[in-house]
C-alpha positions as CSV (number, residue, x, y, z in Angstrom):
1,X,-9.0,16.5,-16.1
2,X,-9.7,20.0,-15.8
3,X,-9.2,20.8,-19.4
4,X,-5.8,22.6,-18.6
5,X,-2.6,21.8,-19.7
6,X,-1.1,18.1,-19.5
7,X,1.9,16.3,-19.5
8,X,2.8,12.7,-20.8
9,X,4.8,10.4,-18.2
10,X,5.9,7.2,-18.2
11,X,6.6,5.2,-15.0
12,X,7.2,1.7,-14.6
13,X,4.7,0.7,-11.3
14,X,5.3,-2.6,-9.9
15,X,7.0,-4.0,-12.4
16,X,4.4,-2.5,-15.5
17,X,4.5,0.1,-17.5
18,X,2.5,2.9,-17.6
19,X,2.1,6.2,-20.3
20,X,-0.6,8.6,-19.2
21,X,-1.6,11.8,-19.3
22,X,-1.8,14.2,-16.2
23,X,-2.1,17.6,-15.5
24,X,1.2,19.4,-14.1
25,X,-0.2,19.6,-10.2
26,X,-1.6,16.1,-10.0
27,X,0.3,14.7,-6.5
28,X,1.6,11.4,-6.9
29,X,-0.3,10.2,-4.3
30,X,-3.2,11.1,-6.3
31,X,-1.6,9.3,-9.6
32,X,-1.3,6.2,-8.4
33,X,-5.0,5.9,-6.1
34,X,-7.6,7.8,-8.8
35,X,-5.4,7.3,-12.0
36,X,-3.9,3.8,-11.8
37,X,-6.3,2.7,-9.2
38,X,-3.8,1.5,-7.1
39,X,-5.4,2.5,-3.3
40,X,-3.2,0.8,-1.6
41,X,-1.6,3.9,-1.2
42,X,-3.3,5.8,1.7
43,X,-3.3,9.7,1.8
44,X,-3.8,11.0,5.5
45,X,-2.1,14.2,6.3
46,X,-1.2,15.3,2.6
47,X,1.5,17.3,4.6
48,X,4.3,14.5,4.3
49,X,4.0,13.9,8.1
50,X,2.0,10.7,9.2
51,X,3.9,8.6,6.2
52,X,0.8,6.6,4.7
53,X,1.3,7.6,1.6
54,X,5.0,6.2,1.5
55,X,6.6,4.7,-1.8
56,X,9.5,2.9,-3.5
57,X,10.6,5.6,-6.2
58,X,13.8,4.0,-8.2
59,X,14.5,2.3,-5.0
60,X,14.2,4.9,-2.4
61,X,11.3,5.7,0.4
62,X,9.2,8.3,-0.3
63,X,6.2,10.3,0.3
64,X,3.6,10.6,-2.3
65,X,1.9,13.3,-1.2
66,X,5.3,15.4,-1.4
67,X,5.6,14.6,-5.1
68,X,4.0,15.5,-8.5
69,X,3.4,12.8,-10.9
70,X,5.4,14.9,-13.1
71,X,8.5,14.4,-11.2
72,X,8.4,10.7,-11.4
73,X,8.4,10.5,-15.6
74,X,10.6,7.6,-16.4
75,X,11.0,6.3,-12.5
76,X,10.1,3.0,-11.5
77,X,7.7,2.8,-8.5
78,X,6.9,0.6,-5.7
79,X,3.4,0.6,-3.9
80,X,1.9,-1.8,-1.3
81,X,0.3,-3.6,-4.0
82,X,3.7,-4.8,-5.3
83,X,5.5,-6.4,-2.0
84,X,3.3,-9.2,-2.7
85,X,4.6,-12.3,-5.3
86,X,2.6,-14.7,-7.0
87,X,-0.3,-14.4,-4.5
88,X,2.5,-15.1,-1.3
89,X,2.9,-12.6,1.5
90,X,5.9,-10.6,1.6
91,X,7.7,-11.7,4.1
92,X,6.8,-8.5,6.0
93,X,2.9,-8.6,5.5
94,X,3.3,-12.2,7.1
95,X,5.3,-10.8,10.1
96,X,2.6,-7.6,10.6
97,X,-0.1,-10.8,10.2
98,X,1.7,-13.2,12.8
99,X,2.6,-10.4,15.3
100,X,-0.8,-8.2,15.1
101,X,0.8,-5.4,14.0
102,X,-1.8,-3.8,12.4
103,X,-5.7,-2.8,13.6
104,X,-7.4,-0.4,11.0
105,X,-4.6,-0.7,8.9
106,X,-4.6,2.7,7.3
107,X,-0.9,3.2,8.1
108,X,0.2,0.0,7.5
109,X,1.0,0.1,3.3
110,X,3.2,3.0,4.2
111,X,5.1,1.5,7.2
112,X,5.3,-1.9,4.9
113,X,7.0,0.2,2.7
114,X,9.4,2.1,4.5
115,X,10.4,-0.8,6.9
116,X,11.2,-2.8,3.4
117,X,13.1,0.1,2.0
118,X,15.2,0.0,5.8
119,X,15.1,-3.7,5.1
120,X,16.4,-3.7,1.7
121,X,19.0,-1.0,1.8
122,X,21.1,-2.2,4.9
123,X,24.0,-4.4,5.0
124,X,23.1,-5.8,8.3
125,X,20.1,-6.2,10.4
126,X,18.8,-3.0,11.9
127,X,18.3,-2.7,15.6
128,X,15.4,-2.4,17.6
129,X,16.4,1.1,18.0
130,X,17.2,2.2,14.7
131,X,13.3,0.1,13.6
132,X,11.8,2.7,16.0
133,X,13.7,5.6,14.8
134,X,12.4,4.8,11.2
135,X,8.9,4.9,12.7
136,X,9.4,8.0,13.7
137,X,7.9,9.7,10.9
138,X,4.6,7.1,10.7
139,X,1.6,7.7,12.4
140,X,-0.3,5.0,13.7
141,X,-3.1,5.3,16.1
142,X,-4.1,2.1,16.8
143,X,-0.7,-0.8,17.8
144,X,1.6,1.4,20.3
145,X,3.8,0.8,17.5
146,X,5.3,-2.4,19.9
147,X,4.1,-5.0,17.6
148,X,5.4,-3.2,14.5
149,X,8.4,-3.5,16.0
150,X,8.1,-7.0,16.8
151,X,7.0,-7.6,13.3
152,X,9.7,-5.7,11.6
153,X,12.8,-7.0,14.1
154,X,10.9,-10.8,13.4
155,X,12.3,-9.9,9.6
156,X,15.2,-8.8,9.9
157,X,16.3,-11.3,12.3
158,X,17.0,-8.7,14.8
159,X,14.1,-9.4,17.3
């Protein structure tokens, strides 16, 4: 650190719990790839536009890059590294896998992300329509964003 002042913070990530130490302007973006080592979480436009850096925090899609580390004391937090359970694809990555909906991949933790948060937080199965309109804040160079569609509506049982 740069030998400035600090704050203490305590976040639950993925179901463990952390205390550290981090200096008021650390993004938490930047938290969870150089503190917790967690680089699953990709930084691309540090602007909150392309959506790579997108989190669970307490249950809600966010964007990293848009937060201070600060702001989540006492949240718990959900990264790429967590959809995963006792070494078994989330359902999701398996979908993304089977319906080659991802190429370089560097957008893909956050659209994971995001498309469980729209998966976990509906009553019913979303649409093909409202799957593309949460896309609409992802960037992704590579798929035509077709197969992430595919992948996604696979999930939810909407394809």
């Amino acid at each position: 650190m740069g030998g400035g002042h600090v704050n203490a913070i305590a976040v639950t990530v993925n179901g463990l719990s952390y205390t550290e130490l981090v200096e008021p302007r650390l993004l938490l973006s930047d938290f969870l790839r150089h503190t917790l080592g967690l680089t699953g979480t990709h930084v691309g436009c540090e602007h909150g536009v392309c959506g790579a850096c997108t989190v669970r925090l307490d249950g809600a899609a966010v964007r990293s890059c848009l937060l201070l580390a600060v702001q989540a004391d006492g949240a718990a937090i959900e990264t790429v590294e967590g959809l995963a359970a006792n070494g078994d694809l989330h359902p999701l990555q398996e979908a993304f896998r089977k319906h080659h909906a991802l190429q370089c991949g560097f957008c893909t933790s956050g659209i994971l992300m995001a498309a469980a948060d729209l998966l976990e937080n509906r009553p019913a199965a979303p649409t093909r329509e409202e799957i593309v309109d949460m896309l609409s804040g992802h960037l992704c160079r590579c798929t035509g964003y077709e197969p992430i569609v595919d992948a996604i509506a696979d999930v939810a049982g909407s394809s």
